[in-house]
N, C-alpha and C positions, 0 to 999 in steps of 0.2 A: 617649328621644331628647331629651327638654326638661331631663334630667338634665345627659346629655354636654354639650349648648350652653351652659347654666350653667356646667360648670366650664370650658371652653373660656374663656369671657367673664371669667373670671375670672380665668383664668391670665392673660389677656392685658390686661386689667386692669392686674395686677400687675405684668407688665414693663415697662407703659408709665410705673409709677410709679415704680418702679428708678431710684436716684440712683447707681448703684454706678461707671458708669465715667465720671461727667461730672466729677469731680475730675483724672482723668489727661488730659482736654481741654483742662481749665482751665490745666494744667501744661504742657502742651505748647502752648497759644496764649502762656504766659506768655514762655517758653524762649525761642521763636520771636520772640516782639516786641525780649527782650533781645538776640536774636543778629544781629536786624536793623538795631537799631541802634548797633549797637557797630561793624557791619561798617560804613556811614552813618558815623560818627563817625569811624572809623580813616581813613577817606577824606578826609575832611574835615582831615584834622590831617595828614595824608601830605601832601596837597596844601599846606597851610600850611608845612610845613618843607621840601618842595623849595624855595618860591617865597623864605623865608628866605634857605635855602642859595644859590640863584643869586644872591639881591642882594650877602651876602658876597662873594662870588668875584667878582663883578662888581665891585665896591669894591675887593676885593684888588687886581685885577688893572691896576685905573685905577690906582691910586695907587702901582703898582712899577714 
């Protein structure tokens, strides 16, 4: 019985010390930071070239 327990302990051990999938975490919190600011940033610049665009047309429009 104090056999089995040992290798239980053991195994479990072992998976707790498993670095195997926290690379694809790191890559995926990576990805995700990148996709959320790019979406953040496209916002940000969308809104800058409307507010652009209106003031042209507004300009155009005054001075025809």
């Amino acid at each position: 019985m104090n056999n089995l327990l040992l290798k239980l302990y053991v195994v479990f051990q072992d998976l707790k010390n498993r670095e195997d999938g926290q690379d694809l975490v790191e890559y995926a919190l990576t990805v995700a930071m990148i996709g959320f600011s790019a979406v953040s940033g496209m916002q940000t610049l969308a809104q800058g070239l409307s507010d652009a665009l209106t003031n042209i047309s507004t300009t155009l429009a005054g001075n025809l």
